[in-house]
C-alpha positions as CSV (number, residue, x, y, z in Angstrom):
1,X,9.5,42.4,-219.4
2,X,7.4,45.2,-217.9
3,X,8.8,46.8,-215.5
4,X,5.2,47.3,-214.2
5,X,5.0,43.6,-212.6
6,X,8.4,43.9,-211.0
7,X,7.6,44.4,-207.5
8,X,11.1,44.7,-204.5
9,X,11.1,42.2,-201.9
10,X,8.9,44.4,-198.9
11,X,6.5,44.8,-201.1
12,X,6.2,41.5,-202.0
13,X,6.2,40.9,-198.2
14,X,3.4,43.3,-197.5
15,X,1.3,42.0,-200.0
16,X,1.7,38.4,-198.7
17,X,1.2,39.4,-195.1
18,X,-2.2,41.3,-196.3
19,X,-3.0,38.4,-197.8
20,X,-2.3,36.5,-194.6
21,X,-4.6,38.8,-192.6
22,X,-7.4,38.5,-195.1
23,X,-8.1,35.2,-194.5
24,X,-10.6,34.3,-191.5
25,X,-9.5,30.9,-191.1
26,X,-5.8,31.9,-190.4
27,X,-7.0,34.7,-187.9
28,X,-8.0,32.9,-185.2
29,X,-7.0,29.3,-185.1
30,X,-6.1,26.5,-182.9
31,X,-2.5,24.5,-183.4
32,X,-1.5,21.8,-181.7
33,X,2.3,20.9,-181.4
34,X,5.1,20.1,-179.2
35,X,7.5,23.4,-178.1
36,X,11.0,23.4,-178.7
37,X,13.9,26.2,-178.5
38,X,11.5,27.8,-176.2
39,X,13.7,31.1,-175.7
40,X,12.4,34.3,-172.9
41,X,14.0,37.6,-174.1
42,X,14.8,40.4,-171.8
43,X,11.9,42.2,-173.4
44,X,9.1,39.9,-172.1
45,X,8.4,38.0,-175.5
46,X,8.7,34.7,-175.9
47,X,9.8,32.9,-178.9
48,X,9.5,29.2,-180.0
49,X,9.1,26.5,-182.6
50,X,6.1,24.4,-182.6
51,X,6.9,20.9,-184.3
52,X,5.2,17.6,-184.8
53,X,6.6,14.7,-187.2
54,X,5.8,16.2,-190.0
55,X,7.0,20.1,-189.8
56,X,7.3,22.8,-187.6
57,X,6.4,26.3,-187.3
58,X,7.9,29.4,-185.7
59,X,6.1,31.1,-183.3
60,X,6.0,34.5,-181.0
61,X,3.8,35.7,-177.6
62,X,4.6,38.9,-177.0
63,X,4.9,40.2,-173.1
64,X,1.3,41.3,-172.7
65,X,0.1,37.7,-173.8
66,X,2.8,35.9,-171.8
67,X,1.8,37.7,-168.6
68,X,-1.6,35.8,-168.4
69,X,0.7,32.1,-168.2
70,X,0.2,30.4,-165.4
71,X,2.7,27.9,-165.9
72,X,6.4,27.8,-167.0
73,X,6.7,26.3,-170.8
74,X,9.4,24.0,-171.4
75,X,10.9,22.2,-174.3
76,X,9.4,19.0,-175.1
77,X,5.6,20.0,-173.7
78,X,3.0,19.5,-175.8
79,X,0.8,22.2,-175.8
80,X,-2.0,23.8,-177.6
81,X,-1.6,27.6,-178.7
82,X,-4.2,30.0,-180.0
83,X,-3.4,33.1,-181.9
84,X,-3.2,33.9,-185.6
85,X,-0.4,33.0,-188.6
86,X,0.4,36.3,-190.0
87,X,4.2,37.3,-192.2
88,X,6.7,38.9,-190.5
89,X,7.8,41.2,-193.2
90,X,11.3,42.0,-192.5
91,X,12.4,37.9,-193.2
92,X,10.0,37.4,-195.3
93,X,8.7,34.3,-192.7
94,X,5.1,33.2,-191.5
95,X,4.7,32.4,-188.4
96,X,1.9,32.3,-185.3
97,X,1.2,35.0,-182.9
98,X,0.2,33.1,-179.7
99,X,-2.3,35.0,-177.8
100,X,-2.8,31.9,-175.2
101,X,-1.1,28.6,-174.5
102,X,-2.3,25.7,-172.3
103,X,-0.9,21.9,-172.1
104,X,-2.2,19.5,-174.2
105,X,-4.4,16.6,-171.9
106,X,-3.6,18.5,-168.5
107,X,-4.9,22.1,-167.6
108,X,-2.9,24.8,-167.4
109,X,-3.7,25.3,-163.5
110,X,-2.9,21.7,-162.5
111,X,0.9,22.1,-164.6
112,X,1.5,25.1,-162.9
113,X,0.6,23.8,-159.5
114,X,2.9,20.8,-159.8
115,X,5.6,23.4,-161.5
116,X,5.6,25.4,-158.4
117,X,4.9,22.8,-155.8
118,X,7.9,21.2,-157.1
119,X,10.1,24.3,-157.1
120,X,9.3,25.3,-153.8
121,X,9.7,21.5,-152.8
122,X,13.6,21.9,-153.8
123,X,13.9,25.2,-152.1
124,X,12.7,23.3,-148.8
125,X,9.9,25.6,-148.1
126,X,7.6,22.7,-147.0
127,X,10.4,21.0,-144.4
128,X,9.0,19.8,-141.4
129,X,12.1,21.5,-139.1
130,X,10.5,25.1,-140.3
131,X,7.0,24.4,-138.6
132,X,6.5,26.4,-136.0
133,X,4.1,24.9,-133.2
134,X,1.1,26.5,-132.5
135,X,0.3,28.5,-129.1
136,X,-1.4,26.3,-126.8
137,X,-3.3,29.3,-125.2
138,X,-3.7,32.3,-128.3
139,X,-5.3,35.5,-126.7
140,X,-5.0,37.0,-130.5
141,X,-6.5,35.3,-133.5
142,X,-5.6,37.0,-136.8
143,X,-7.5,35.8,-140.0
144,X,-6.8,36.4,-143.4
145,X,-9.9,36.2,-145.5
146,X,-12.6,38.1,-147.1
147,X,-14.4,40.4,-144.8
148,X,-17.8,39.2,-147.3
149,X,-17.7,35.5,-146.8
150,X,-18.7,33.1,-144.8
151,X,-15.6,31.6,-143.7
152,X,-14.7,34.6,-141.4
153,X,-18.4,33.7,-139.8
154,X,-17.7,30.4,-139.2
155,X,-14.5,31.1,-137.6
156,X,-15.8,33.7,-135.5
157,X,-19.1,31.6,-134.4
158,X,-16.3,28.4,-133.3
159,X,-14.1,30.5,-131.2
160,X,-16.5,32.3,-129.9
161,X,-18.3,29.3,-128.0
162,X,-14.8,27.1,-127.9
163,X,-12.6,29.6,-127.0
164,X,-14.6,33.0,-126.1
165,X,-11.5,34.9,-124.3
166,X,-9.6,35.2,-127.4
167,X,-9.6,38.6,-129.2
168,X,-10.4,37.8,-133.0
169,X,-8.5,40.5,-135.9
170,X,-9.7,40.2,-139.2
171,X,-7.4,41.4,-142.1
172,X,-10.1,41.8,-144.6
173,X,-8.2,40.8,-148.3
174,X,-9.7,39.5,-151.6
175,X,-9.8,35.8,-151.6
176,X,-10.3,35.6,-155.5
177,X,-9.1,37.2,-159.2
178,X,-5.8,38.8,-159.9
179,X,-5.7,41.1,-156.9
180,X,-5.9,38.7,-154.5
181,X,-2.2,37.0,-154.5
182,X,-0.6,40.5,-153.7
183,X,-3.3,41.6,-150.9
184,X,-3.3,38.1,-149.3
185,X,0.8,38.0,-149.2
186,X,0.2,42.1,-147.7
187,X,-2.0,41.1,-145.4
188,X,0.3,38.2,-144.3
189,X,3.6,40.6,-143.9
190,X,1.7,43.4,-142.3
191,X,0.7,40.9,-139.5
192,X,3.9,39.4,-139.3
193,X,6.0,42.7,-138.8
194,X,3.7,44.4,-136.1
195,X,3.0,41.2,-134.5
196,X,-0.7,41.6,-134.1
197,X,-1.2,37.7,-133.0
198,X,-0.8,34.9,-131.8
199,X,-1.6,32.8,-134.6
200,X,-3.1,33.6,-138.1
201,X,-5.7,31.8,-140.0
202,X,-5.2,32.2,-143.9
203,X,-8.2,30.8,-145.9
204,X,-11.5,31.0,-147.8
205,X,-14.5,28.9,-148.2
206,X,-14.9,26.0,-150.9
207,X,-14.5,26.6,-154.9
208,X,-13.3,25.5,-158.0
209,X,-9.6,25.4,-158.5
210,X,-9.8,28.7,-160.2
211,X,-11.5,30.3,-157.1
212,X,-8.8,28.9,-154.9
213,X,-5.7,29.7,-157.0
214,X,-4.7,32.9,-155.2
215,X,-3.6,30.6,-152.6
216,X,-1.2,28.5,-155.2
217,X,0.2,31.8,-155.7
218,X,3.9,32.0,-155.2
219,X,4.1,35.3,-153.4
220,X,1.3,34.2,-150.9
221,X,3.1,30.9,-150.2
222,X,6.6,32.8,-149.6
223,X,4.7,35.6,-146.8
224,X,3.7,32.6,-145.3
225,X,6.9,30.8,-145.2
226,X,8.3,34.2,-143.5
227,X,5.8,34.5,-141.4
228,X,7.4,34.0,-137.9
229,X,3.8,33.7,-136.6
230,X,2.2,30.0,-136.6
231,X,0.1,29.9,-139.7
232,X,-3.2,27.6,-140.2
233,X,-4.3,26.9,-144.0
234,X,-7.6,26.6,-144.1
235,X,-8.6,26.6,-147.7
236,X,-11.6,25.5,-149.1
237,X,-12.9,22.0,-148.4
238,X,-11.0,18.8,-147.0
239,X,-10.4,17.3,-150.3
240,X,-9.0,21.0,-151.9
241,X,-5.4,21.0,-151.8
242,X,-3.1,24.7,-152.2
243,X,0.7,25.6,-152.2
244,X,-0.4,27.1,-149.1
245,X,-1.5,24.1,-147.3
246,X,2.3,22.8,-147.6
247,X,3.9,25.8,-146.5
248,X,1.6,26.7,-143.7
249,X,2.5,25.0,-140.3
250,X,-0.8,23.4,-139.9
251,X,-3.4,22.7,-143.0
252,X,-6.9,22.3,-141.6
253,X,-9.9,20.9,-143.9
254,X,-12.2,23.6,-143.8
255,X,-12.1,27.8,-141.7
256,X,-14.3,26.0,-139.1
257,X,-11.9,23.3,-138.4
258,X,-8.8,25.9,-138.5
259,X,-10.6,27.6,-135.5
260,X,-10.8,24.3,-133.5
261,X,-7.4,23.4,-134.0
262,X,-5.9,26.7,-133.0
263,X,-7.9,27.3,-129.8
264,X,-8.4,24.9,-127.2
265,X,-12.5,24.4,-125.8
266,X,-12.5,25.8,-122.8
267,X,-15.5,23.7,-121.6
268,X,-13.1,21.0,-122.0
269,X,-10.9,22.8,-119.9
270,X,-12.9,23.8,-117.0
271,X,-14.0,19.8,-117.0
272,X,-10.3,19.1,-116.7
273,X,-9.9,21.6,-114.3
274,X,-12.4,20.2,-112.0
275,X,-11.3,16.2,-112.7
276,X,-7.6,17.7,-111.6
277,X,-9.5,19.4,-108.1
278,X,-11.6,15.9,-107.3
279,X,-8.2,14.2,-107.8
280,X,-5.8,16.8,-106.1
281,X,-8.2,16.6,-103.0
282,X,-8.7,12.7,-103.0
283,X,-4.5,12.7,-103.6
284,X,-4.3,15.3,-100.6
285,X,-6.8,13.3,-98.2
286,X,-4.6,9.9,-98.8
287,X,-2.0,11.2,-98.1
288,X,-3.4,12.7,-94.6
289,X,-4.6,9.7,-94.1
290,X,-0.8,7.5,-94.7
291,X,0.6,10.4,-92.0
292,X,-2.6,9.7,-89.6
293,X,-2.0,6.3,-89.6
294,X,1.9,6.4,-89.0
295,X,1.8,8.7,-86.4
296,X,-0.5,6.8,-84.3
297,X,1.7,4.2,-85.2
298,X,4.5,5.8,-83.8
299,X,3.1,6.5,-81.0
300,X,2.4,3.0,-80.1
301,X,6.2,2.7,-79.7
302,X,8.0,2.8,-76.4
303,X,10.8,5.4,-77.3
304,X,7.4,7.7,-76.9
305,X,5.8,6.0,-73.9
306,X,8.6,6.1,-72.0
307,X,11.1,7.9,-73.2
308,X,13.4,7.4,-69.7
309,X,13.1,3.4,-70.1
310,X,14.9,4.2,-73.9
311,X,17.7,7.1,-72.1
312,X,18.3,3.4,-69.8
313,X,18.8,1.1,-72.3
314,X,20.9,3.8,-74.4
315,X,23.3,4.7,-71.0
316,X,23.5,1.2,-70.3
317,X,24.6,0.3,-74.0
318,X,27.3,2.9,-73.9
319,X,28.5,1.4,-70.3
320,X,29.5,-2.0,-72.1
321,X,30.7,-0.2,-74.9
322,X,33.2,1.6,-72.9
323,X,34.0,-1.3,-70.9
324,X,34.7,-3.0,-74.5
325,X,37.3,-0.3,-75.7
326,X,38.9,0.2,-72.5
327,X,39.7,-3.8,-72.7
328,X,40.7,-3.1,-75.8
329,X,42.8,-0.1,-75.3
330,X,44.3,-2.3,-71.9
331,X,45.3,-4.8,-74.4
332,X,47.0,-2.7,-76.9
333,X,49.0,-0.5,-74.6
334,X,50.1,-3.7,-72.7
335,X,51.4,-5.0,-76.2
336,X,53.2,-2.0,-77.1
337,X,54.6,-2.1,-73.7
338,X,56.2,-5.5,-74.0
339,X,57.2,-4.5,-77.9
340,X,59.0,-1.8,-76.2
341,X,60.9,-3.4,-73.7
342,X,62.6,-6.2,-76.3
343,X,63.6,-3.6,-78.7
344,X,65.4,-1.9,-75.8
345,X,67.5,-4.8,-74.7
346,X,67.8,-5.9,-78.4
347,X,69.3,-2.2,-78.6
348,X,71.0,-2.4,-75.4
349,X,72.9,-5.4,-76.2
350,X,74.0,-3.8,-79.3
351,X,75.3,-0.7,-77.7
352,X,79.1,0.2,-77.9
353,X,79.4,1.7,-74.1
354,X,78.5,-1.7,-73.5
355,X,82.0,-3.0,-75.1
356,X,83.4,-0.5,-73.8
357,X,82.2,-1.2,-70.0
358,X,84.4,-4.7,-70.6
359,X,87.5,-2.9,-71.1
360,X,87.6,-2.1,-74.4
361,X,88.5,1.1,-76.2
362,X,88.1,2.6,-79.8
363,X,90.9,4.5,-81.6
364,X,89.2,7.1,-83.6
365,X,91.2,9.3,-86.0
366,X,90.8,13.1,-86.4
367,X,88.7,13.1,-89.5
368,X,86.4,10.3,-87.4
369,X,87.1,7.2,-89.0
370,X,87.6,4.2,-86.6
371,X,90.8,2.7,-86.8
372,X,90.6,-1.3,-87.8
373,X,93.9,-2.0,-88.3
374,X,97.7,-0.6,-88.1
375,X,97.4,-0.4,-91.7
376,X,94.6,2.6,-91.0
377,X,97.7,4.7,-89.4
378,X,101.1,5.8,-89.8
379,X,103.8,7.1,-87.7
380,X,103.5,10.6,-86.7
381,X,99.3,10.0,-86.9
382,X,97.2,11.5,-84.1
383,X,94.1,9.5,-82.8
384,X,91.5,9.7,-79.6
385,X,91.4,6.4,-77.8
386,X,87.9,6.1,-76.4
387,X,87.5,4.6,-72.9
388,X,84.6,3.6,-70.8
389,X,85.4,7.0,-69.0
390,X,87.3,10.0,-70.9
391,X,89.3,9.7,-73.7
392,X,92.9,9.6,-74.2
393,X,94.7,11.8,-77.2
394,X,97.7,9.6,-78.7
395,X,100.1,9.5,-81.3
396,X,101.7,6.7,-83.5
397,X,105.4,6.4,-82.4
């Protein structure tokens, strides 16, 4: 055996990983495969398996690569990843450094905007109890756009000939690319905490989804949810839907239709204004009218003709009034009278003196009791002996 072919495991490693990285087809390939033991270390990388039913194959995306996802990979999604097979050397293992990874079928942008519409869904961001109504008169329009395009112009150009006595605030932000989530949800939060106000108008013109997706931006969709100013969402087009259009308090279609909803059109206004006068004064003339009409009908009356001939009849109804309740009274007091007298003689009769006046007497001991009977005394006992006239002290012989 020569020792000259004998070659130690990392070497034999290196050489297969050169080998690896010599070959164009395996340096920039496409592989389509379902993800399982999808794994996110606290580093940033993320480690799966793809597998299909036939094999599967170990792969890594590092932080850097993982930072462009715009949606959350899960177990069991089937995907297609882009990158390059390479060895690791220290295990002696192939495996497939993903540099991108989008769903298989669907776009990544529509998957994460069901991922997030979804989470936020559960969190209740898009209840209908957190909508706050908008101000039915704003003075202060805020609007959250791009100080370049031609939404902030339409916006301006509708207030200004609905609504011309509002003061419009632009927050200028960038309405597309990377930098535009975190200046949108700034701009947002700035307005909120100084109150500049009344109502805020967060949008852009039309676009693909790409263009709109700042606005399906988490951050953005949580400033907005804080926001204790009403919020309008007024991105893109009628048929363009955002994350922002749920958590706003009011989606309109397009900037130009945010600006009519939050203002009212004061043309309108003055029109009502003057309806309300033609009818307050036609209300106000009725009604003089109605009083007109009853005066002179009161006036018609005799109580205001002759108001002596209506003192008459008044005296001369109280005369037989009285004369009624003195009959009355007469009647009573003659009753009671008569009541009177029969419960006297009733009482009368009943009255002891009365016995007494016949000749009769009551013995009455000293502690008041009468005496009934000679059983009531004994000998020795003092009593009173009440006559018609006096009294008489005795003793029992």
């Amino acid at each position: 055996m020569d020792e000259r072919n004998i070659v130690t495991v990392s070497e034999l490693n290196e050489y297969l990983k050169n080998v690896f990285d010599s070959m164009p087809r395996l340096a920039n390939i496409y592989v389509r495969g379902e993800l399982s033991n999808y794994k996110i270390y606290p580093s940033g990388h993320h480690y799966f398996t793809m597998k299909d039913a036939g094999g599967q194959l170990k792969c890594v995306m590092f932080k850097s690569s993982a930072a462009r996802l715009r949606f959350r990979p899960a177990d069991g999604m089937k995907v297609i990843a882009f990158g390059r097979v390479s060895v690791y050397p220290r295990d002696g293992a192939y495996q497939l450094y993903v540099t991108s990874l989008s769903p298989d079928g669907v776009g990544d942008l529509q998957i994460a905007f069901e991922q997030l519409k979804e989470k936020l869904f559960k969190e209740g961001l898009f209840d209908r109890e957190h909508k706050v109504p908008l101000p039915v008169f704003p003075m202060r329009v805020g609007v959250v756009t791009s100080s370049a395009g031609a939404a902030v112009h339409d916006i301006i150009r509708v207030l200004k000939k609905r609504w011309p006595v509002a003061k419009v605030l632009l927050l200028p932000v960038r309405v597309q690319g990377e930098e535009a989530p975190p200046e949108i949800a700034a701009a947002v939060r700035y307005a909120d905490r100084h109150q500049v106000a009344d109502v805020l108008i967060v949008g852009r013109g039309g676009g693909s989804m790409e263009d709109l997706w700042c606005f399906n931006d988490e951050r953005v969709a949580r400033a907005i949810y804080d926001c204790s100013i009403p919020v309008i969402s007024a991105v893109g087009h009628e048929p363009d839907v955002t994350i922002a259009d749920f958590v706003a308090d009011v989606r309109a279609a397009t900037p130009s239709n945010a600006a009519e909803i939050c203002a009212p059109d004061i043309l309108s206004l003055r029109e009502a204004v003057r309806e309300y006068g033609v009818r307050g004064a036609g209300a106000v003339e009725k009604r003089i009218a109605a009083q007109r009409e009853r005066l002179e009908s009161l006036a018609e009356r005799r109580v205001l003709r002759d108001p002596g001939g209506w003192v008459d009849v008044c005296r001369q109804t109280l005369d037989g009034k009285s004369e009624r309740l003195c009959a009355v009274m007469s009647a009573l007091l003659a009753q009671d009278r008569r009541v009177y007298a029969e419960s006297a003689a009733r009482l009368d009769a009943m009255s002891p003196l009365k016995v007494l006046g016949r000749g009769y007497a009551i013995a009455v001991k000293a502690d008041g009791k009468v005496v009934r009977s000679p059983n009531d005394v004994k000998s020795g006992d003092e009593f009173t002996l009440k006559l018609r006239r006096g009294e008489i002290e005795c003793a029992v012989k």
